[in-house]
VEXTI-771835 format. One line per field, with one value per residue (C-alpha): x, y, z; residue number from 1; residue in one letter. Coordinates in Angstrom, 1 decimal, decimal comma. Layout:
<recs>
px = X ...
py = Y ...
pz = Z ...
resi = NUM ...
resn = A ...
</recs>
This chain:
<recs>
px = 15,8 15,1 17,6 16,6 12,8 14,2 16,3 12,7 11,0 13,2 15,1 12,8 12,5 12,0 14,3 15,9 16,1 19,1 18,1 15,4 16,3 13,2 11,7 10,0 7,7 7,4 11,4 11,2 11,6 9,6 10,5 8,2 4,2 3,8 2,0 2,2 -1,4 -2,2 -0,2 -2,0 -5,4 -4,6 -4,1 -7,2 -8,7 -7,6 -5,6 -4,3 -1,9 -0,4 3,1 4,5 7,4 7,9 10,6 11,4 8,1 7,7 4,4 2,1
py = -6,9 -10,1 -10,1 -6,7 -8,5 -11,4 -9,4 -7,6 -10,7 -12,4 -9,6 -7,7 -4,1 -3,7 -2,6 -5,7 -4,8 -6,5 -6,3 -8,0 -10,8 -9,8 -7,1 -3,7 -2,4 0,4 1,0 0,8 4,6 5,7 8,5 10,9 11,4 8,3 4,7 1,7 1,2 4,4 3,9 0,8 2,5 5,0 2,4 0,4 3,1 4,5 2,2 4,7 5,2 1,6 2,4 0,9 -1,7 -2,9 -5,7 -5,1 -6,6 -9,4 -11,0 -10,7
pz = 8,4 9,5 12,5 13,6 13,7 15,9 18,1 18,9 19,0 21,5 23,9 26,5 25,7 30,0 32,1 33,9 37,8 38,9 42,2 41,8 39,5 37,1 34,6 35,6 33,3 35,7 35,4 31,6 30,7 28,1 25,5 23,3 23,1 20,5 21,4 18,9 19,9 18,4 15,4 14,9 15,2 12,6 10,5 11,3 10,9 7,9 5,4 3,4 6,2 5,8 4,5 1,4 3,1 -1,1 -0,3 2,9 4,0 5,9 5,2 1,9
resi = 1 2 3 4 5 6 7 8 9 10 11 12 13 14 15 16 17 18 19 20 21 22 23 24 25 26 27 28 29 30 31 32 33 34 35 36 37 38 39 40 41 42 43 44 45 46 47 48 49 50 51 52 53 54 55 56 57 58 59 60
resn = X X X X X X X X X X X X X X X X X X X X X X X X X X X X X X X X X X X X X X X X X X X X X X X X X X X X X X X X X X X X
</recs>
């Protein structure tokens, strides 16, 4: 778990234009109807929707 969390922390999820030399947020395709902003609202908002992680979780 933990490495999947660095790999996500460190590596750019944009698409790297080679062209260019840089990352394109507006190259980055984006799949499904879903935001993590929204998913973090719901659970602002409500938090019975805070999932259980048990002992995969990363902080207390």
């Amino acid at each position: 778990m933990l490495k999947i969390g660095k790999y996500y922390a460190q590596e750019s999820m944009l698409f790297y234009d080679n062209e260019t030399g840089t990352y394109n947020a507006e190259k980055t395709p984006q799949f499904g109807d879903n935001l993590l902003y929204d998913y973090y609202c719901s659970l602002r908002d409500d938090p019975k929707n805070i999932p259980d992680m048990g002992s995969q979780k990363l902080f207390n």
